[in-house]
One Martini backbone bead per residue (centre of mass of N, CA, C, O) as a GRO file, in nm:
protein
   91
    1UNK     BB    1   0.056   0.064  -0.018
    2UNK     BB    2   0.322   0.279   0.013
    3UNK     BB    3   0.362   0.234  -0.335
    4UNK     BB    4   0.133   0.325  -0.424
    5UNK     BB    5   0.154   0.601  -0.261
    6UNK     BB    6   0.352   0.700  -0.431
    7UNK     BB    7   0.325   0.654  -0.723
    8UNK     BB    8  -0.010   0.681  -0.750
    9UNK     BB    9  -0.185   0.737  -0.492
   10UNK     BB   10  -0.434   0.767  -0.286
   11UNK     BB   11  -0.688   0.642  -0.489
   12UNK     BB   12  -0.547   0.380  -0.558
   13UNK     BB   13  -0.525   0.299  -0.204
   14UNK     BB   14  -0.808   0.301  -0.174
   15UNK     BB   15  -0.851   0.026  -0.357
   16UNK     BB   16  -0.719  -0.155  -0.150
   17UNK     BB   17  -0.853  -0.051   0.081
   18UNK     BB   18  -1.165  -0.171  -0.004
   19UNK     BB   19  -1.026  -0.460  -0.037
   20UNK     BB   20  -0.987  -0.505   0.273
   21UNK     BB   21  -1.147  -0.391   0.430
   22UNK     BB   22  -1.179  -0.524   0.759
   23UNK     BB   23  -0.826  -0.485   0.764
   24UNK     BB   24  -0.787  -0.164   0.811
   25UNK     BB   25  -0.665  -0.152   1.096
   26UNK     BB   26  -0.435  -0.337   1.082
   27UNK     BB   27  -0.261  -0.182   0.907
   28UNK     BB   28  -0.254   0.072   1.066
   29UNK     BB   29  -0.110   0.005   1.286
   30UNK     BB   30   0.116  -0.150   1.145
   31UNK     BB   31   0.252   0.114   1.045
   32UNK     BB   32   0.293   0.238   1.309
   33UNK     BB   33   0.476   0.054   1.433
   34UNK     BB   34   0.695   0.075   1.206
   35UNK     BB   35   0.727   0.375   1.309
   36UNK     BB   36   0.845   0.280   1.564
   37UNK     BB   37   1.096   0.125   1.473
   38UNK     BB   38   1.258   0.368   1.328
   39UNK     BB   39   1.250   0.542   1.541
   40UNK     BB   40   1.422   0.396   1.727
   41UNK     BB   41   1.649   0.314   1.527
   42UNK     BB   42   1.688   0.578   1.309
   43UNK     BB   43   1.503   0.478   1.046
   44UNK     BB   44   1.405   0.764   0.872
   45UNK     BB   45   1.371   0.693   0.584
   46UNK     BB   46   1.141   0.463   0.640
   47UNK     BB   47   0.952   0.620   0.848
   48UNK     BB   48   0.825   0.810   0.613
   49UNK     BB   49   0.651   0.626   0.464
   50UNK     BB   50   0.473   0.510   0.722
   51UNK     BB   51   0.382   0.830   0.766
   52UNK     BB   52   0.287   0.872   0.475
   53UNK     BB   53   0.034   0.682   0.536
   54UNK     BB   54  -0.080   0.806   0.818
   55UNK     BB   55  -0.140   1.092   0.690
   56UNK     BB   56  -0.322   0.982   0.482
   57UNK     BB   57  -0.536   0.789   0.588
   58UNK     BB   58  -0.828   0.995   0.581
   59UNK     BB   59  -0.826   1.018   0.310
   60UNK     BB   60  -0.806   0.748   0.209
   61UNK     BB   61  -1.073   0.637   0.381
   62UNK     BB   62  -1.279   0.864   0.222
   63UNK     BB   63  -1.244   0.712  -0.056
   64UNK     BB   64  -1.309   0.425  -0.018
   65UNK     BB   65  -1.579   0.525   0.134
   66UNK     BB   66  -1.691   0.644  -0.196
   67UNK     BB   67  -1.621   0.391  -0.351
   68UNK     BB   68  -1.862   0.226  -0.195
   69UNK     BB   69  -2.119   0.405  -0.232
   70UNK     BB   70  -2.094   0.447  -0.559
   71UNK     BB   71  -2.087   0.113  -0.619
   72UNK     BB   72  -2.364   0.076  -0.471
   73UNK     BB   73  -2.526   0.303  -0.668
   74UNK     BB   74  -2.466   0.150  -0.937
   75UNK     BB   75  -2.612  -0.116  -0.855
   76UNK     BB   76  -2.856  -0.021  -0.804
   77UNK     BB   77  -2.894   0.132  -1.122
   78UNK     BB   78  -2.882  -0.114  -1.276
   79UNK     BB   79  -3.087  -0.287  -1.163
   80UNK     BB   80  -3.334  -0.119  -1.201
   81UNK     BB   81  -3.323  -0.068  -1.473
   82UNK     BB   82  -3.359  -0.357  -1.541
   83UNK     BB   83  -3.621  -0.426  -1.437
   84UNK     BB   84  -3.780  -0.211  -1.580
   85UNK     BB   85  -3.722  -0.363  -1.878
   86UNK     BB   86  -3.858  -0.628  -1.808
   87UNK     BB   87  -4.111  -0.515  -1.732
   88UNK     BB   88  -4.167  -0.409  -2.051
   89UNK     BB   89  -4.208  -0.712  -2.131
   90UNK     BB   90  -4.491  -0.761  -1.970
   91UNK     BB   91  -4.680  -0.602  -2.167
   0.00000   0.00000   0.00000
């Protein structure tokens, strides 16, 4: 996720995150963990990773969460729109 936030950018990123679903609780700890790890260790360029995937957090995760109402609301109107399809065939 930190290479895809590097690389793709937040919206990417998002998009990972929305694929892990209920998992992304424990991803956000361990990238924190892993950024006290760095800093204990004084591994300030590792740590820099870890640190812009947590401040970037809350964006990522309003994107993630735009992305699957979005993807709810498009699958619901595509089945509306096709059930009312089929009703004009039953006339």
């Amino acid at each position: 996720m930190i290479k895809v936030l590097e690389t793709e950018g937040e919206l990417k990123a998002a998009e990972i995150l929305r694929k892990i679903g209920g998992f992304s609780e424990p991803v956000k700890e361990l990238a924190y963990g892993l950024f006290l790890v760095c800093e204990k260790k004084g591994w300030a360029e590792e740590g820099l990773a870890y640190n812009h995937l947590i401040s970037s957090w809350t964006s990522i995760s309003d994107k993630a969460q735009y992305a699957n109402q979005t993807s709810e609301e498009t699958k619901k109107a595509i089945k509306d729109k096709s059930q009312k399809n089929l009703m004009d065939y039953d006339k």
